[in-house]
C-alpha positions in Angstrom: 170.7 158.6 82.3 172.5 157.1 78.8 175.8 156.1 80.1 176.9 155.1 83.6 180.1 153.7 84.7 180.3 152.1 88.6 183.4 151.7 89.9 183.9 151.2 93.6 187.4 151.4 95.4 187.8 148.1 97.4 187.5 145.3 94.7 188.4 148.0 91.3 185.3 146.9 90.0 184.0 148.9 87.0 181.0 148.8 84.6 181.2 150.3 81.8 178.0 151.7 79.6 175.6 149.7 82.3 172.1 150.8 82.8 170.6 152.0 86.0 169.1 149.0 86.5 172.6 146.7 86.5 173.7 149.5 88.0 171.6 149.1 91.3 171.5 145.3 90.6 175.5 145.3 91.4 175.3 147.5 94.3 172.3 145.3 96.0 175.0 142.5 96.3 178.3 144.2 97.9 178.9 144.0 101.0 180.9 147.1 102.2 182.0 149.3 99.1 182.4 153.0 98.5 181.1 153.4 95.3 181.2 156.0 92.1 178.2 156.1 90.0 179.1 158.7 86.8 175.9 159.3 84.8 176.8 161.8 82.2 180.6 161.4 81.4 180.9 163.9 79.2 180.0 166.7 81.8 181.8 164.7 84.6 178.6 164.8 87.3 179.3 161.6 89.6 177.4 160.3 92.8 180.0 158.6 95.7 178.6 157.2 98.0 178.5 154.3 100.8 176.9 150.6 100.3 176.8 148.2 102.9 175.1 145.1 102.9 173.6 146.1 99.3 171.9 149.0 100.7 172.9 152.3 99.9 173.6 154.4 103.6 174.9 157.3 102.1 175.0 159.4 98.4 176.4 162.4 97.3 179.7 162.2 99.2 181.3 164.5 96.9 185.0 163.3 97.1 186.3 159.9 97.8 188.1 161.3 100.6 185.1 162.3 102.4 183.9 159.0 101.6 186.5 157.3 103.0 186.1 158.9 106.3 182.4 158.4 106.5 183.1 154.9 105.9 185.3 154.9 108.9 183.1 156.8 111.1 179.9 154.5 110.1 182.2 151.3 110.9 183.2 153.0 114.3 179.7 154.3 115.1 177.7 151.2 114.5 180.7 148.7 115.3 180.8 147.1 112.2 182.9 144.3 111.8 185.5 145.0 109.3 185.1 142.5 106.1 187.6 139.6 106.4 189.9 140.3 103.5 190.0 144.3 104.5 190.6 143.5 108.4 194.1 145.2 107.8 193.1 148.0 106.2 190.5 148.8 108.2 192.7 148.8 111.0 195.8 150.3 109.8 192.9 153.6 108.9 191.3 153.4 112.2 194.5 152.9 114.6 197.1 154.2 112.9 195.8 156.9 111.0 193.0 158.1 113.1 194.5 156.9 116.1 191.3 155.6 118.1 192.1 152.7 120.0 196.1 152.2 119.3 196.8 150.7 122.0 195.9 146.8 120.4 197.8 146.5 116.8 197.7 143.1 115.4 200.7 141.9 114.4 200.7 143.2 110.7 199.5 146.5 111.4 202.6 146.7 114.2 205.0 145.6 111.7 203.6 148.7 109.3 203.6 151.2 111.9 207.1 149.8 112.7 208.2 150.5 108.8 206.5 154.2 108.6 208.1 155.2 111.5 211.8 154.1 110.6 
């Protein structure tokens, strides 16, 4: 693989003509990230995937979207705690969105429901 760019959704980190090897360096040390790994730009072929605690859980997502909801799923699945500075957004997907467990907003994630549904 020549070129590879990382970019991964949470943080808008991205890495531009990295190596493999800086590649997998900067994934071993997230915490929670969906992540986009495009090896050949030219031709457009990317892996998505899933890191948590710098381990990769799961590749070849596909589509971000799918990604997001197998992030979701994994966090729900294995109760995960949501990373402190995504709490919100975590919960906002999972009880507003997905509607598991909507019964208990936090006070933020009221106000939001409060606004969408005005």
């Amino acid at each position: 693989m020549d070129l590879m760019s990382a970019t991964a959704i949470v943080h808008c980190h991205f890495l531009k003509d990295a190596d493999e090897d800086s590649v997998a360096q900067d994934l071993a040390v997230q915490d929670m990230k969906i992540y986009s790994i495009q090896s050949n730009v030219s031709e457009g072929a990317e892996d998505i995937g899933i890191v948590i605690d710098g381990t990769k859980v799961l590749t070849a997502l596909g589509n971000f979207t799918r990604a997001c909801a197998m992030l979701i799923g994994l966090m729900y699945a294995v109760n995960l705690a949501y990373p402190k500075e995504l709490r919100y957004t975590f919960e906002a997907f999972q009880k507003l969105f997905l509607e598991l467990d909507c019964s208990k907003l936090s006070p933020k994630v009221n106000s939001l429901k409060s606004k969408l549904l005005a």
